[in-house]
Wavefront OBJ file of the C-alpha trace (Angstrom):
o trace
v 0.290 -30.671 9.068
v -1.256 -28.574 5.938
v -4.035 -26.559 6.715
v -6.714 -26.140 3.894
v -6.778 -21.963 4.032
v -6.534 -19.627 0.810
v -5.100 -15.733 1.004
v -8.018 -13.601 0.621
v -7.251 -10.549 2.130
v -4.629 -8.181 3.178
v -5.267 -5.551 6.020
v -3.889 -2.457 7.261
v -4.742 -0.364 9.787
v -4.899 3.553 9.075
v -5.370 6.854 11.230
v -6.608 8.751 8.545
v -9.457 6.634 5.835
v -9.410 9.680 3.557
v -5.664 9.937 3.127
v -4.776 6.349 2.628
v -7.934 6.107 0.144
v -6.391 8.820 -1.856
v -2.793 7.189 -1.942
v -4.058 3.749 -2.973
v -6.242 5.846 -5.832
v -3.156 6.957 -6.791
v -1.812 3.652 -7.838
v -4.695 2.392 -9.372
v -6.456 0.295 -6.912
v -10.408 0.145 -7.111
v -10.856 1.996 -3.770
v -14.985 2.902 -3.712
v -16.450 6.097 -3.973
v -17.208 7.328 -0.492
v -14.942 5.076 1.499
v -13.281 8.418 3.028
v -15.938 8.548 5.644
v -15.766 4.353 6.534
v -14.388 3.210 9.270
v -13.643 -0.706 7.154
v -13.158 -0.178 3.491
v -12.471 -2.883 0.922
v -11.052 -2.888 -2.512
v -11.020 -6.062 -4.808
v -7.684 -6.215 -6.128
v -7.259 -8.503 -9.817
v -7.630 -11.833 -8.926
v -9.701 -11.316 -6.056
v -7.718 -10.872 -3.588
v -8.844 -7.882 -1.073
v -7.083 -4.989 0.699
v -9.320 -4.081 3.512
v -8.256 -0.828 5.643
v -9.718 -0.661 9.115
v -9.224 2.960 11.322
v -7.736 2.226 14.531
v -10.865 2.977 15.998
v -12.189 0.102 14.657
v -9.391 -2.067 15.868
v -9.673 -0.778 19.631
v -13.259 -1.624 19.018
v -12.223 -5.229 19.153
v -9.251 -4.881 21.340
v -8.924 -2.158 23.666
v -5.258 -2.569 24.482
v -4.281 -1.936 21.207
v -1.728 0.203 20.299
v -0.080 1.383 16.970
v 3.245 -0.508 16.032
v 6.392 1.069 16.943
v 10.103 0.946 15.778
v 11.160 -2.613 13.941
v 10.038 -3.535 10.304
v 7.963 -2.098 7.774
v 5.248 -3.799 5.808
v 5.002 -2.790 2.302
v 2.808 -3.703 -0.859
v 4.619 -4.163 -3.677
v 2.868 -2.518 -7.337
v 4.086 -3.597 -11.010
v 4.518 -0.597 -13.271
v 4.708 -1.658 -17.002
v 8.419 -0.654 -17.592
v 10.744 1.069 -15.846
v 10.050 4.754 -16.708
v 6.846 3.789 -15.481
v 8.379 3.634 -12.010
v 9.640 6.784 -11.992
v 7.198 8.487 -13.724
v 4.849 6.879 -10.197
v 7.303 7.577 -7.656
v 7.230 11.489 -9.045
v 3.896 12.090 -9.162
v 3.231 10.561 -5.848
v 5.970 12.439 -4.128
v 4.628 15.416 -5.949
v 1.449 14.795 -4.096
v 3.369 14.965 -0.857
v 3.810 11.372 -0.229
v 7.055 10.505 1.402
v 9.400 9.013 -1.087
v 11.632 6.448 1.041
v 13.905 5.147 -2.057
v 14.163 6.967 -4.937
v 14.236 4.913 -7.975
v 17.121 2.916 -9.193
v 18.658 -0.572 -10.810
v 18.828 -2.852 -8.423
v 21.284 -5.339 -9.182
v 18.088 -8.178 -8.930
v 16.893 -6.707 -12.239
v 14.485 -3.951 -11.835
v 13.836 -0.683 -11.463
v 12.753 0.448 -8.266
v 11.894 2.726 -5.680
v 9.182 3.255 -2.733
v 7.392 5.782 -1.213
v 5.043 5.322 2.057
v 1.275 5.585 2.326
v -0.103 7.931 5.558
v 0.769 5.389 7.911
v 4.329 4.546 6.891
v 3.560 1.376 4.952
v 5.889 0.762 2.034
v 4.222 1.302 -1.712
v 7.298 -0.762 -3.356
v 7.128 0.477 -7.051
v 9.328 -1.813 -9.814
v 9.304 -3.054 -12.933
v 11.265 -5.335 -15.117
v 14.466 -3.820 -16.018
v 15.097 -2.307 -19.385
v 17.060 -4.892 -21.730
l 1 2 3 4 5 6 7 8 9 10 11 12 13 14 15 16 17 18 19 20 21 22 23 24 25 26 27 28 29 30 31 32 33 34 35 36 37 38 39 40 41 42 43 44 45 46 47 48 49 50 51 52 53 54 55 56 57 58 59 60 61 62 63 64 65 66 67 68 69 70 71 72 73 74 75 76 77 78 79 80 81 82 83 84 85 86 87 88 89 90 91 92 93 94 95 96 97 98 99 100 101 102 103 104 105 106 107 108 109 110 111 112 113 114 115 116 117 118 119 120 121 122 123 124 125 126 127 128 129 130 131 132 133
């Protein structure tokens, strides 16, 4: 069975709005102007596709029993720098800011440069770019 459904939207859920607004600033997304005090906030990303951020407070709206993940996996977004001095020129000034860097950057033996630091909430910012030839 296929069912007829099209990505439009990626969510997270945040404790603080005005903290993750600020990271995803940071690397460029379209986050708007006075989304710090929202509870849901959307950004357009190129191509249309949307990262919506929803405080918990908002999600225990709809479900009560929720609680915040712990232990197991990490989610993480994954953002294309232009070259690879491009990801560590990201991953400094966002760990500069006082982001948490979890990887600093490196070759990875796939073929890029990488690293990643994590938003407010712990969710991976992957940073990478082709490798240099």
């Amino acid at each position: 069975m296929t069912i007829d459904a099209k990505l439009d939207a990626i969510g997270l859920v945040v404790a603080d709005m005005a903290a993750t607004c600020a990271f995803y600033r940071t690397l460029g997304v379209a986050v708007p102007d006075g989304a710090e005090s929202a509870p849901h906030v959307e950004a357009v990303l190129p191509g249309g596709l949307r990262l919506m951020f929803d405080t918990e407070e908002v999600i225990r709206s709809m479900d009560p029993h929720w609680t915040a993940p712990t232990g197991g996996g990490r989610t993480s977004l994954a953002f294309r720098l232009p070259d690879p001095a491009g990801v560590d020129a990201a991953y400094a000034a966002l760990t500069a800011a006082g982001y948490r860097g979890e990887m600093e950057p490196f070759d990875a033996p796939w073929g890029q440069r990488y690293a990643v630091v994590l938003d407010p909430d712990g969710t991976g910012a992957d940073l990478f770019a082709p490798a240099a030839s």
